[in-house]
C-alpha positions in Angstrom: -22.6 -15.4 17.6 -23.3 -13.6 21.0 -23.0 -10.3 21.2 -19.6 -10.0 22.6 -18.4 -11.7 19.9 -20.0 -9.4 17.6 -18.1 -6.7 19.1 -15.0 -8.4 19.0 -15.8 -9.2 15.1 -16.1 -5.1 14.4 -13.3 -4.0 16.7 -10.9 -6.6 15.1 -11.9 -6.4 11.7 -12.7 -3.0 11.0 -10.2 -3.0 8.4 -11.5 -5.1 6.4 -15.2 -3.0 6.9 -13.9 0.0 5.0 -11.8 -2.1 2.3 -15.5 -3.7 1.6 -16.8 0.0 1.9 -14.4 1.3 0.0 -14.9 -1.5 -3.0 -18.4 -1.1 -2.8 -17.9 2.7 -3.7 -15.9 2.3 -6.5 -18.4 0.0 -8.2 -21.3 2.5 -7.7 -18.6 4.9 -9.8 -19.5 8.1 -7.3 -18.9 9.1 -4.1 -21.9 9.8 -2.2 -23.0 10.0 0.8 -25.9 7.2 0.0 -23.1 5.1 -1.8 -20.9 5.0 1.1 -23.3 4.8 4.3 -24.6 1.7 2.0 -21.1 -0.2 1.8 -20.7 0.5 5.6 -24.1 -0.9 6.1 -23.0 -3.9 3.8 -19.6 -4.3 4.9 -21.0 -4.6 8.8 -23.6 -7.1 7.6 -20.8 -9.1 5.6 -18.2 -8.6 8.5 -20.7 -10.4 11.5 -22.4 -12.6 9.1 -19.3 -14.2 7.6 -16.5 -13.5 10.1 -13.0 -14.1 8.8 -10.2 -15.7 10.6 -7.8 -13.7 12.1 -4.9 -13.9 9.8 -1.4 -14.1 11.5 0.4 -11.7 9.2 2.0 -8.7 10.5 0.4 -5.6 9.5 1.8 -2.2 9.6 -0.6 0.4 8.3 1.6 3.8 7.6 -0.6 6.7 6.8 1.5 8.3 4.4 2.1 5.5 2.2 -1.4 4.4 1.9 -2.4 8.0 0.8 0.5 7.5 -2.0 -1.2 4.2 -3.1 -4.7 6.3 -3.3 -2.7 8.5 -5.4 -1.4 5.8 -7.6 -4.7 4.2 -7.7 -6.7 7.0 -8.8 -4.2 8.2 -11.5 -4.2 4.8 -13.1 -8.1 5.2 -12.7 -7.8 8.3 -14.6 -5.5 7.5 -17.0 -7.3 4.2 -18.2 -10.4 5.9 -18.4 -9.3 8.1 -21.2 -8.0 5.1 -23.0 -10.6 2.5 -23.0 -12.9 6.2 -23.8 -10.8 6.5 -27.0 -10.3 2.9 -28.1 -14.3 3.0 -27.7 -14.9 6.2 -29.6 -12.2 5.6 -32.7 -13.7 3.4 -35.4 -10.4 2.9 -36.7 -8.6 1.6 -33.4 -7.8 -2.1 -33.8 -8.4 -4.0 -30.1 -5.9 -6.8 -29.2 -6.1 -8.1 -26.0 -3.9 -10.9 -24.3 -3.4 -12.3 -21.1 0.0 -10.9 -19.1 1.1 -13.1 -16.0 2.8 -11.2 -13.6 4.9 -12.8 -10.4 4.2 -10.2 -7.5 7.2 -10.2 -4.6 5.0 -11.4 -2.1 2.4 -13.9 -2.4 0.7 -13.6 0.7 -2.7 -13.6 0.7 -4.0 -10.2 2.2 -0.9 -8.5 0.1 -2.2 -11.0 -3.3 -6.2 -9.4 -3.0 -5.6 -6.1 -2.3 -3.1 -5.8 -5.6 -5.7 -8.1 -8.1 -8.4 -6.1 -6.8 -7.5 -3.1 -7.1 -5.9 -4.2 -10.9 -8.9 -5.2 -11.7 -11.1 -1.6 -10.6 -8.8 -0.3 -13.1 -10.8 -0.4 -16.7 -9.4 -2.0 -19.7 -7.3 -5.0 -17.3 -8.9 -8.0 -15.4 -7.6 -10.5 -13.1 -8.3 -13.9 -14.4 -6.7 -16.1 -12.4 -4.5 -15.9 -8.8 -2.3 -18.5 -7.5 -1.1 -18.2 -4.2 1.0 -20.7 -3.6 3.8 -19.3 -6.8 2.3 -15.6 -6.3 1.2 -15.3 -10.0 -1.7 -13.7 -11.2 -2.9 -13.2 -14.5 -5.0 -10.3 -16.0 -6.8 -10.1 -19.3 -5.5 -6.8 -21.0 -8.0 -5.4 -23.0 -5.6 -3.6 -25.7 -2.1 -4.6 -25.3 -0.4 -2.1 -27.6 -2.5 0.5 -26.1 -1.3 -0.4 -22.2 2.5 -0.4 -23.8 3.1 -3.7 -23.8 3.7 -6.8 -21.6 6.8 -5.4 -20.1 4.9 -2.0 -19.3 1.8 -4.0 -17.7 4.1 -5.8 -15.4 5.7 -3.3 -14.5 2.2 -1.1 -13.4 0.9 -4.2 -11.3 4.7 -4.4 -9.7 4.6 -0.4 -8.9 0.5 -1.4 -7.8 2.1 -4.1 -5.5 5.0 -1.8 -4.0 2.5 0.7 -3.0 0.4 -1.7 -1.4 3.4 -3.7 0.2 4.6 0.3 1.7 1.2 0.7 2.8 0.6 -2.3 4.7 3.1 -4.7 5.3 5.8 -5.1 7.7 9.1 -4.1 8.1 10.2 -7.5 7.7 8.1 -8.6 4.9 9.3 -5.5 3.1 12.8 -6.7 3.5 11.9 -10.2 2.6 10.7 -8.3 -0.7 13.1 -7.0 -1.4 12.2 -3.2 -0.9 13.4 -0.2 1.2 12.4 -0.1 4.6 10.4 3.3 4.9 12.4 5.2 7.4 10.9 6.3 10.9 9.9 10.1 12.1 12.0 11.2 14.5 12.8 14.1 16.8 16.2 15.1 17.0 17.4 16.4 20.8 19.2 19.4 20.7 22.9 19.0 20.9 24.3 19.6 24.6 26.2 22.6 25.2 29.9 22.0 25.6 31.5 22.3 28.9 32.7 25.4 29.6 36.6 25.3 29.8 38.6 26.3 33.0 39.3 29.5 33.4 43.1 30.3 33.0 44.7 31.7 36.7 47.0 35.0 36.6 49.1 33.5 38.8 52.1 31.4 37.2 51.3 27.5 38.1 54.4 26.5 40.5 57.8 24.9 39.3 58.3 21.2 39.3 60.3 20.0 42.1 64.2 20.1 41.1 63.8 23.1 39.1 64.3 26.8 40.0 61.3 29.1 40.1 
């Protein structure tokens, strides 16, 4: 690869840079300067070593929205951290796992790996299997009863994939899902001021013709 290319490969692909930056993080388990420096160092090495193909996919990053899936992410982060600590610590909890298939609204691929990826970062639940071509994935639950359920476990990767979907997807592809259309900031223009009206003359306006004054 020359070295125009190169710079073409981290210009175009930055995205995917701090997604592998971002992964790498999350394994480490701390933010730290060393931790992420490292996944930008690796995700630069991984981006010009194995280039990917540009991907003809609309993308629309929104700001807002991707900050909401962070905050989804986390929480369910959080939240499944306690559990798998308790089910861990009680000797008397009784683990049953089972694997849930869920059908996400879009099976494209970016939308597809982002969503089982970021499934799977969350402890006690583990992507098993993706199909792309009928959008199902399947994740190995590691107490059902605990999670609330198959019902409640499709419904977290469904709210997982909305948040992604907001976050990155187009305007069309979120119609084609069949999900609001986030609506755009705009400025309202002050209202124009109203015409002022004629002033009224003293003088009486003259008769029509074939009338007296």
């Amino acid at each position: 690869m020359n070295p125009h290319a190169r710079r073409r490969a981290l210009v175009t692909q930055w995205p995917t840079i701090l997604w592998l930056t971002a992964v790498w993080t999350f394994l480490w388990g701390e933010i730290t300067w060393a931790n992420v420096l490292g996944g930008l160092a690796i995700g630069i090495i991984v981006t010009l070593v194995f280039p990917l193909p540009a991907m003809g996919l609309p993308i629309r990053i929104r700001p807002w929205h991707l900050l909401r899936l962070a905050g989804f992410f986390l929480g369910s982060l959080v939240v499944a951290s306690f559990q798998v600590a308790w089910q861990a610590l009680s000797p008397r909890t009784q683990v049953r796992g089972a694997v849930v298939g869920v059908r996400l609204r879009n099976p494209a691929d970016l939308y597809l790996t982002v969503t089982a990826e970021l499934s799977t970062l969350v402890p006690g639940t583990l992507v098993v299997e993706a199909q792309r071509i009928t959008g199902m994935i399947y994740l190995h639950v590691l107490d059902l009863a605990a999670s609330g359920g198959e019902e409640k476990v499709r419904q977290d990767v469904l709210d997982l994939e909305e948040h992604v979907l907001h976050a990155l997807a187009s305007d069309e592809e979120l119609e084609r899902a069949g999900l609001v259309v986030p609506r755009r900031w705009s400025v309202r223009r002050p209202a124009k001021a109203a015409a002022p009206a004629p002033a009224h003359s003293s003088e009486a306006a003259p008769a029509p013709p074939g009338e007296d004054a």
